[in-house]
Backbone as numpy.savetxt, mean C-alpha at the origin, in Angstrom:
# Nx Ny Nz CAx CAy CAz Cx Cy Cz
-18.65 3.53 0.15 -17.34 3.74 0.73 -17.05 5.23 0.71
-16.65 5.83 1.51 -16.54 7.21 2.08 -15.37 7.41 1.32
-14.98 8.63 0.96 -13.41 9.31 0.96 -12.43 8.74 1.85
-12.45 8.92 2.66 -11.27 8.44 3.69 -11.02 7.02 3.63
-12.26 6.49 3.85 -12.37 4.93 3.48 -11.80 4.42 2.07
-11.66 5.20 0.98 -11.29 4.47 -0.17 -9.82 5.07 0.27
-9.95 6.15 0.45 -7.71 6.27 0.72 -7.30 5.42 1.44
-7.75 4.78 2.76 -7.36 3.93 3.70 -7.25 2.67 2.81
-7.80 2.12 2.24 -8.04 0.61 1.40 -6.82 0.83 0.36
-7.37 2.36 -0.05 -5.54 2.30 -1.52 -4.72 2.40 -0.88
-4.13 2.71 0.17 -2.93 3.28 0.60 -2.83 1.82 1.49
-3.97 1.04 1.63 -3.17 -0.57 2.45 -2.79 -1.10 0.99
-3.50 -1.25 0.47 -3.39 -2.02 -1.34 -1.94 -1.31 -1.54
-1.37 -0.48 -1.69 -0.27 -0.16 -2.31 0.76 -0.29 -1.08
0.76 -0.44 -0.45 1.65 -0.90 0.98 2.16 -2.51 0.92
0.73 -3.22 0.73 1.17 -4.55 0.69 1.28 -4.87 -0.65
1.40 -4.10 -1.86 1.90 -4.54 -3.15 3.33 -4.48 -3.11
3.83 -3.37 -2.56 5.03 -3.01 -2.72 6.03 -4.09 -1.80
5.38 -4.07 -0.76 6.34 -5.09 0.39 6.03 -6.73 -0.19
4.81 -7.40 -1.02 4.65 -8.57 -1.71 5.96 -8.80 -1.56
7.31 -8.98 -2.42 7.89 -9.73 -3.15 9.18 -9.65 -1.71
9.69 -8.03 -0.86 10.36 -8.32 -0.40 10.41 -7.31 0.98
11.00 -7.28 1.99 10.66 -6.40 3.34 11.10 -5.52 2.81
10.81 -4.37 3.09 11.31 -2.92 2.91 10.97 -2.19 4.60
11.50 -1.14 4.80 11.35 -0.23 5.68 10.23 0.74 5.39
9.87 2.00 6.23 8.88 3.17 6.22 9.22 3.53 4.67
10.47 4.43 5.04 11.40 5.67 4.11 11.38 4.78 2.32
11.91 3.92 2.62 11.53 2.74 1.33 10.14 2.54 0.60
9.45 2.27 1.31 8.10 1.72 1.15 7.40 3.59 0.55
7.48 4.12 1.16 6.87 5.86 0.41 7.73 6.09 -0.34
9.01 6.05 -0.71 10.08 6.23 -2.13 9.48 5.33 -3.09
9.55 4.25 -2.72 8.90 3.25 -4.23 7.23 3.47 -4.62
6.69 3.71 -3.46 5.17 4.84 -4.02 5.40 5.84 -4.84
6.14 6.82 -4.31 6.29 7.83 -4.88 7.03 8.02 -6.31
8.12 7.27 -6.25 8.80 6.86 -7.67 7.62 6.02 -8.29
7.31 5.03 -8.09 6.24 4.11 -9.38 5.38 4.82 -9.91
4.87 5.93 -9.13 3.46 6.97 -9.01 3.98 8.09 -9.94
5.88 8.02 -10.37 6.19 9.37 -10.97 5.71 10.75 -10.32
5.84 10.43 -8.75 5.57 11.76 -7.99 4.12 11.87 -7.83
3.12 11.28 -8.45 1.70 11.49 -8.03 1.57 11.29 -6.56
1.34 9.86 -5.99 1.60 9.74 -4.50 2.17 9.83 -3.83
2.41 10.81 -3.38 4.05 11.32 -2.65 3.53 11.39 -1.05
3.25 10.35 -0.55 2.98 10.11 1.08 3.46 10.86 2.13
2.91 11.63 3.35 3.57 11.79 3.97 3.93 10.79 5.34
4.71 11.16 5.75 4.87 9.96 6.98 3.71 10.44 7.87
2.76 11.01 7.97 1.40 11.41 8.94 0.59 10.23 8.15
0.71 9.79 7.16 -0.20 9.12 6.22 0.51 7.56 6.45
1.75 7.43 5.97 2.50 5.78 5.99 2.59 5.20 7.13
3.32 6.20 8.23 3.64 5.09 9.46 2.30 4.66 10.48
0.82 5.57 10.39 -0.24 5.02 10.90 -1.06 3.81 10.22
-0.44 4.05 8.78 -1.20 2.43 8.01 -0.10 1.35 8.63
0.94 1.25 8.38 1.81 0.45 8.86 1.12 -0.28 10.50
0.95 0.83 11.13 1.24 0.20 12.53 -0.62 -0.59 12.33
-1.80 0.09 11.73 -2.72 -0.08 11.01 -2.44 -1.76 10.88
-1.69 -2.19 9.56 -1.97 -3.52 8.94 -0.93 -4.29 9.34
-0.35 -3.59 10.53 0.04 -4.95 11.81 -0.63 -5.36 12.82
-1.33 -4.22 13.28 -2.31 -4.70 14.18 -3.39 -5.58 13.54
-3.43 -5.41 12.51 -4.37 -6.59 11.74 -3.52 -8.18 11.42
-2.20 -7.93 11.87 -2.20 -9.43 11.20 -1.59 -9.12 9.97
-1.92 -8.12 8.95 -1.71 -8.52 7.73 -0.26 -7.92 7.61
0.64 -7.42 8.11 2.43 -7.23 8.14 2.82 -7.56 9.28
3.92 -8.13 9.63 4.98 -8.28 10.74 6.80 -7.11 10.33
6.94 -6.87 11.81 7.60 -6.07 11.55 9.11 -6.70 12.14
10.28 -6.22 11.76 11.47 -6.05 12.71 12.56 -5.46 12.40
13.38 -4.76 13.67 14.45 -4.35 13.10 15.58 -4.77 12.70
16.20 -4.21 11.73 17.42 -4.55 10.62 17.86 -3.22 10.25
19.08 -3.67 9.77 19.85 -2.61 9.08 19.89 -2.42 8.07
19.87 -0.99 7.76 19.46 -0.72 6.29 20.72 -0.50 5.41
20.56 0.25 3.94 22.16 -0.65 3.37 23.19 0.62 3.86
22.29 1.66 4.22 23.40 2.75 5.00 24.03 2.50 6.52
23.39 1.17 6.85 23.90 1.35 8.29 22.93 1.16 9.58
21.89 1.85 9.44 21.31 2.51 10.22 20.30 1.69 10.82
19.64 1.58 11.71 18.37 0.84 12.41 17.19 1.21 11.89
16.66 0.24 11.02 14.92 0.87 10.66 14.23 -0.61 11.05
12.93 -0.02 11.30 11.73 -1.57 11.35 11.79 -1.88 9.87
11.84 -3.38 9.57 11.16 -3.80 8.20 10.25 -4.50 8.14
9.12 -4.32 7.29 7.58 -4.73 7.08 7.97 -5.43 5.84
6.98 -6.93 6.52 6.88 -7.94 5.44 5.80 -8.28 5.37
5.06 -8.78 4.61 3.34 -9.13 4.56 3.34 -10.91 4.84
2.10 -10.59 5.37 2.07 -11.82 6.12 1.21 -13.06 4.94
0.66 -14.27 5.08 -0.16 -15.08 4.55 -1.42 -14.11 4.17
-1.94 -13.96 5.71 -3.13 -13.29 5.98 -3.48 -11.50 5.04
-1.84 -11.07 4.97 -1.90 -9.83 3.73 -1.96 -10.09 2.58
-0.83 -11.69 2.29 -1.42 -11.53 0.77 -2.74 -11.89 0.49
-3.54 -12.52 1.12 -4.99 -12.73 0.50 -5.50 -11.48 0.80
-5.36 -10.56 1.44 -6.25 -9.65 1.59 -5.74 -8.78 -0.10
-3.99 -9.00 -0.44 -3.97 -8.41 -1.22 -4.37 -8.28 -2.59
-4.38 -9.56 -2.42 -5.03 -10.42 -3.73 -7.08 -10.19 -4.04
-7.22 -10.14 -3.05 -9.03 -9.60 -3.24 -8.74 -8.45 -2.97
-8.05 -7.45 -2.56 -8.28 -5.88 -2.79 -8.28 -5.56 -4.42
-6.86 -6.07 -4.81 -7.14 -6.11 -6.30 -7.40 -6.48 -7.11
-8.48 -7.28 -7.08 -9.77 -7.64 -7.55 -10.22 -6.77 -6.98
-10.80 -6.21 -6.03 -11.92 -5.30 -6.07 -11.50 -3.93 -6.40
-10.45 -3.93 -6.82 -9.20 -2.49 -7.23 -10.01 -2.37 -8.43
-9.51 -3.96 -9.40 -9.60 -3.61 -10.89 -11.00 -3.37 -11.49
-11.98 -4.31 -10.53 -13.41 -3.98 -10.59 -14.10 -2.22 -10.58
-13.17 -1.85 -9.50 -13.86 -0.75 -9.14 -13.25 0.41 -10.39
-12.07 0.09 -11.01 -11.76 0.67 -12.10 -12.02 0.44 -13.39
-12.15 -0.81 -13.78 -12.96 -0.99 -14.49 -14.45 -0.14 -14.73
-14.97 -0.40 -13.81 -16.71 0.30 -13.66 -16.69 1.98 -13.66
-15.71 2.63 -13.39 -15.05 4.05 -13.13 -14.93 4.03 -15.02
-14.51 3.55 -15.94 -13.66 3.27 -17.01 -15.32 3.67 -17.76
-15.74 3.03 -17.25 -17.11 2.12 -18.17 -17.74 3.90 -18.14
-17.73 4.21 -17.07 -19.23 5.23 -17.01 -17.94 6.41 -17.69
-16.62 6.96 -17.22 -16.20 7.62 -18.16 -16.48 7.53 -19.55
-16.02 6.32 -20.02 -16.36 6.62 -21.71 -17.66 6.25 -22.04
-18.47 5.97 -21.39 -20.26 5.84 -21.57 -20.66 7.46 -22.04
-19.73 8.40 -20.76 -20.18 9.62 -20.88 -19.66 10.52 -21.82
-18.44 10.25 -22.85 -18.32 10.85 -23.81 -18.41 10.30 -25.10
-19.03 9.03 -24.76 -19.26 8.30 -26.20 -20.62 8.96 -26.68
């Protein structure tokens, strides 16, 4: 898996973790990255709104507009059947792949 290829897979994995439980919007969905991450992943919208449109064209989010609690018109992304299984074997292959990352770190300073 290439560089780009593993950002593309984390950045769907953390898209459809976050929207799991309830729809959120763009501006939402990169605030609760960025807050859970304590500022590590701080997305830009060049990065969020092409996965978005990304893991609708797959099937795995549906979108629509609603109002947000200011008022205003945003799309909201909800994950579909078809996202949560994908989300559910990404992480499995998340924790695997960190796990094994884990292993050879402390292999190498043990």
């Amino acid at each position: 898996m290439g560089g780009s290829d593993l950002f593309t897979g984390t950045l769907d994995l953390l898209i459809l973790g976050i929207i799991e439980h309830r729809p959120l919007h763009g501006y939402a969905i990169g605030k609760q990255i960025r807050d859970s991450s304590r500022g590590v992943l701080d997305l830009e919208e060049g990065a969020l709104y092409p996965a978005l449109h990304r893991l609708r064209r797959r099937n795995l989010v549906v979108s629509e507009w609603r109002r947000t609690e200011t008022g205003r018109r945003a799309k909201f992304y909800s994950i579909t059947p078809a996202g949560a299984r994908r989300l559910a074997d990404e992480h499995d292959r998340w924790r695997t792949f960190t796990d094994a990352v884990r292993a050879v770190l402390e292999k190498g300073t043990g």
